[in-house]
DRENLUMLUM-21136 format. One line per field, with one value per residue (C-alpha): residue in one letter; residue number from 1; y, z, x. Coordinates in steps of 0.05 Angstrom, whole numbers. Each point is the difference from the previous one (the first is absolute). Layout:
<vofis>
type (A:...)
seq (NUM:...)
Y (Y:...)
Z (Z:...)
X (X:...)
</vofis>
This chain:
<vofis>
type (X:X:X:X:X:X:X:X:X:X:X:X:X:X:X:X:X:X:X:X:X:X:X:X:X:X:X:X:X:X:X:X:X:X:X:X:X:X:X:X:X:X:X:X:X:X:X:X:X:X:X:X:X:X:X:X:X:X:X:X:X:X:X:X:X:X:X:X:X:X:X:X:X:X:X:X:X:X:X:X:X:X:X:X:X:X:X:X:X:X:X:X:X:X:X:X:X:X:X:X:X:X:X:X:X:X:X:X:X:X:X:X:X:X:X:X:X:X:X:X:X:X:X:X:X:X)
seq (1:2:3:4:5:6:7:8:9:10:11:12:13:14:15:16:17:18:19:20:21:22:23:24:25:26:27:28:29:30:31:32:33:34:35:36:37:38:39:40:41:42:43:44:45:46:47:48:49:50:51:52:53:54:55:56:57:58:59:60:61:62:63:64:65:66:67:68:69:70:71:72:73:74:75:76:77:78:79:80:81:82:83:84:85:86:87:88:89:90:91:92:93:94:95:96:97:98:99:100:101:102:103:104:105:106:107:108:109:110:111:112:113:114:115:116:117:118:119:120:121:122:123:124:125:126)
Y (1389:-13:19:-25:-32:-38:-3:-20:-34:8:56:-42:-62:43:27:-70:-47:-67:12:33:-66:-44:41:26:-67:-23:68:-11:-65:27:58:-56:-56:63:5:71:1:-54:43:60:42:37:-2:70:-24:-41:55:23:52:21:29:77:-9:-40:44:71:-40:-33:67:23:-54:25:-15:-47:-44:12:-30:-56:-21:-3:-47:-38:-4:-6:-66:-36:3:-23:-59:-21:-7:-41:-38:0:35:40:-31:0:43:48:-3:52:-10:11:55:35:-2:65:36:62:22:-7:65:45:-36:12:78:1:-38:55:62:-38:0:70:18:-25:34:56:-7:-7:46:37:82:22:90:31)
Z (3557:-20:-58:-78:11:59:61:-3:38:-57:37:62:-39:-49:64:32:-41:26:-8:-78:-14:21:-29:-68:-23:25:-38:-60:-10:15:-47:-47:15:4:-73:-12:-40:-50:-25:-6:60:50:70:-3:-46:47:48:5:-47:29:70:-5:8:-59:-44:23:-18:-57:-29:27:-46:-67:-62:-15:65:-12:-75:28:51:-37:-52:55:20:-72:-12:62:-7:-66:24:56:-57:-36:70:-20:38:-52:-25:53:-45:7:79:40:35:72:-22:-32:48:36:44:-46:38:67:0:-24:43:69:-19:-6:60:31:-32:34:66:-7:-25:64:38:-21:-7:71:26:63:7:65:5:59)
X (1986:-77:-38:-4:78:-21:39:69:53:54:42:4:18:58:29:11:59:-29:-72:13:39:-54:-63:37:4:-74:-24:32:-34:-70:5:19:-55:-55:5:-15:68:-21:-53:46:-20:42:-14:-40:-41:-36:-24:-67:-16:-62:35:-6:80:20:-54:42:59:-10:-21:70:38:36:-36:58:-17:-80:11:44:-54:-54:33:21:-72:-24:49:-26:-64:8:50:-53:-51:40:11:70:61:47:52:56:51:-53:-12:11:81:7:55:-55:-55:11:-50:-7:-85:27:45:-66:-44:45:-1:-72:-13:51:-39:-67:26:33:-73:-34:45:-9:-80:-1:50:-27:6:20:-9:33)
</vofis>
């Protein structure tokens, strides 16, 4: 799959044992050494807010999510500065970092391509 998420090789990797316990581990560490969590951000915080994409989805969120991002937002930019991480009672746990754009970004990405289909859909009379 391409777009605003990227193209991914997570389904592929999930459906095989061996190569889930060798990358699971490897991605774990990554997410950690990145540093986005230190700050207080989930994952989906990070995309790109100027794809068409995340803007239709973003609007899609519930004002509880929209409030809770843009503290999230809010508190690192004022932690970066203060060139200073939050204090780590305060970073984001791995428990907690749960992809909660990516479901509203798939369906519009799905509506697009459903659009375009049907933008272009040829009429045959008999």
């Amino acid at each position: 799959m391409f777009g605003p998420l990227g193209a991914t090789l997570a389904p592929y990797v999930q459906s095989s044992r061996t190569l889930s316990k060798w990358i699971t581990p490897v991605a774990h560490w990554y997410a950690n050494a990145s540093g986005w969590r230190k700050y207080g951000f989930k994952y989906d915080d990070l995309l790109v807010e100027e794809n068409p994409q995340v803007q239709r989805a973003l609007g899609r969120l519930t004002p509880a999510e929209k409030f809770d991002r843009a503290y999230r937002l809010k508190r690192a930019s004022q932690q970066s500065v203060l060139h200073a991480p939050l204090p780590q009672s305060q970073w984001t746990p791995e428990s907690e970092d749960v992809r909660y754009l990516k479901p509203p970004v798939v369906d519009v990405m799905k509506e697009e391509a459903e659009r375009f289909k049907w933008d272009n859909a040829i009429v045959e009379r008999k």
